[in-house]
C-alpha positions in Angstrom: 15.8 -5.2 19.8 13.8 -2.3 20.3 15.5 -0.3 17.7 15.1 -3.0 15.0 11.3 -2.5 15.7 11.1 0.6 15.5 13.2 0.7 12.5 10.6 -2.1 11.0 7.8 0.2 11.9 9.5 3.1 10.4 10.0 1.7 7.3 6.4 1.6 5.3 6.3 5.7 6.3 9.2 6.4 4.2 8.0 5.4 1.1 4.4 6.8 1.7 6.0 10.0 2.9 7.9 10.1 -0.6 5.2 9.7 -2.9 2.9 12.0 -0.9 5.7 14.7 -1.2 6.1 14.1 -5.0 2.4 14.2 -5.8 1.0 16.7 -3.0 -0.3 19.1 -5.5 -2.4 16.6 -7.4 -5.1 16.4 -4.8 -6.2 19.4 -5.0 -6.6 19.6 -8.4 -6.4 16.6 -10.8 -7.9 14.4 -8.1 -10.8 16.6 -7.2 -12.1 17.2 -10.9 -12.4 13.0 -11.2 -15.8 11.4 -11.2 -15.9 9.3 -7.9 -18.4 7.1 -6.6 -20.8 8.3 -3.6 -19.1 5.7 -1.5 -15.3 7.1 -1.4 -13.9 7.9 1.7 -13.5 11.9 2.2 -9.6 12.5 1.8 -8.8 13.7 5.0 -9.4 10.2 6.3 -6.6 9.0 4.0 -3.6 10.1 5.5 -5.3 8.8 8.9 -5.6 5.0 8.0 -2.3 4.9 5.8 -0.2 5.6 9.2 -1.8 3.1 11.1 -1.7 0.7 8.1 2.1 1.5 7.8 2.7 1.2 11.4 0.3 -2.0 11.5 2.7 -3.7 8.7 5.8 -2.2 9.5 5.4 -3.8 12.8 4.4 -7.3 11.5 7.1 -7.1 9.1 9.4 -7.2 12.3 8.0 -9.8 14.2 8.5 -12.0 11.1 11.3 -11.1 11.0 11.8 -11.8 14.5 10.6 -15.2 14.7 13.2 -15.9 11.8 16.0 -14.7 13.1 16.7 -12.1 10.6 17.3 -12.2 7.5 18.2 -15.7 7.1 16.8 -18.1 4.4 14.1 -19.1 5.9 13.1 -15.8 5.7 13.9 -15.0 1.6 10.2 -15.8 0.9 8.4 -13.8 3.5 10.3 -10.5 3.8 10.8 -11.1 0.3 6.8 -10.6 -1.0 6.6 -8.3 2.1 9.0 -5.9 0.4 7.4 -6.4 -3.2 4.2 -5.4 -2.0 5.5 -2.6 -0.1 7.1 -1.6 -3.6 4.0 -2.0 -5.5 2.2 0.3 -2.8 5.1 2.9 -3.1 4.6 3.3 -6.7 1.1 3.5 -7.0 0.6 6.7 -5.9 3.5 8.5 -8.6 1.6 5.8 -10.9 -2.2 7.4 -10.1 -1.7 10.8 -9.0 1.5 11.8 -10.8 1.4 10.2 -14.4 -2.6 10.0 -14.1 -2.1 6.9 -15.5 -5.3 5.5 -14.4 -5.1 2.2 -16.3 -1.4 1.2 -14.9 -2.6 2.4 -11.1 -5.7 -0.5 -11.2 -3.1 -3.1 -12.3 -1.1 -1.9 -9.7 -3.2 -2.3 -6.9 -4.9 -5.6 -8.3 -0.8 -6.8 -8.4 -0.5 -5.4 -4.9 -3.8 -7.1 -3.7 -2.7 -10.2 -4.5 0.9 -10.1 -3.0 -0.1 -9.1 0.1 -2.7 -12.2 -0.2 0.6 -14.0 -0.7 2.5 -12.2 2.1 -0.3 -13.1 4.8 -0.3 -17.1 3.7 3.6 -16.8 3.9 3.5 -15.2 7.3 0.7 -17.3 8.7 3.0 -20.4 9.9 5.5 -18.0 11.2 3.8 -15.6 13.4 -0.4 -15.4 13.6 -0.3 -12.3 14.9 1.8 -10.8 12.2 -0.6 -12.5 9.8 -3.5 -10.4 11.6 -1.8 -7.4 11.8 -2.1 -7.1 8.1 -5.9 -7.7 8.1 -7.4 -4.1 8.0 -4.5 -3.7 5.2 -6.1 -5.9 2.9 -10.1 -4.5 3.9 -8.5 -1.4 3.0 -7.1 -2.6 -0.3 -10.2 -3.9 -1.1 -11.7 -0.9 -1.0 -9.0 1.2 -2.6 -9.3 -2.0 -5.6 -12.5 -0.8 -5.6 -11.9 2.5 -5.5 -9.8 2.8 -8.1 -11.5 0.7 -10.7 -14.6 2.8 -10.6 -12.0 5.8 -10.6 -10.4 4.3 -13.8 -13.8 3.7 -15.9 -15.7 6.8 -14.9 -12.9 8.7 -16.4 -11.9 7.2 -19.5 -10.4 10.9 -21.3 -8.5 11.5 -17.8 -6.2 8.6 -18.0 -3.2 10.0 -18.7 -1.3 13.5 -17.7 -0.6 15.1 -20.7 2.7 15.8 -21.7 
């Protein structure tokens, strides 16, 4: 069993890996010429908290799992909003720092707030710990929520990378 958690734990990584490799060169330059609240975190603390938030969920996702045995129909609903959240987290950063498409990144992550609001109630019955595994997730989706609306109306003529 040790390799299906591991394999569950793995899994969030991928995905942040990916869009991290696609939009690298963004940071440096889009990113840093955007008006941002006082409050932001400084980047190099990003990369910290999104691999223990990946392991954090990757992890729950398997003890869900787990405690369902598998991927049996009992388990459609909860690995099921797990993995569209997980989507909706994997696109967002293309969506903000590759298309600069400010507007589509908030809905995003207002979509991806409230799916893994949806995830946690699903998994709550099945596994509590699961459930409170993805707690510092959603404190740290509040604040990206934040973050990125403040992002997305202090810099209305940035919205979109110009073609």
């Amino acid at each position: 069993m040790w390799t299906h958690a591991l394999g569950f734990t793995a899994l969030p990584h991928f995905g942040g890996f990916l869009g991290w490799l696609i939009t690298r060169k963004e940071v440096p330059t889009w990113y840093e010429n955007l008006q941002k609240p006082s409050w932001r975190p400084p980047n190099k603390i990003f990369p910290v908290a999104w691999t223990t938030l990946y392991t954090s969920m990757g992890y729950a996702s398997y003890l869900v799992w787990r405690d369902l045995d598998g991927f049996s129909s009992k388990a459609v609903v909860p690995l099921g909003l797990y993995g569209a959240q997980l989507a909706l987290n994997w696109v967002w950063t293309p969506i903000f720092f590759g298309a600069h498409n400010l507007k589509l990144a908030l809905l995003d992550v207002v979509g991806l707030y409230g799916l893994v609001v949806a995830t946690m109630y699903s998994w709550y019955p099945v596994n509590k710990t699961a459930t409170a595994l993805m707690l510092p997730y959603l404190a740290w989706l509040t604040l990206a929520s934040c973050l990125t609306y403040r992002i997305w109306r202090d810099n209305p003529e940035k919205g979109k990378k110009k073609e």
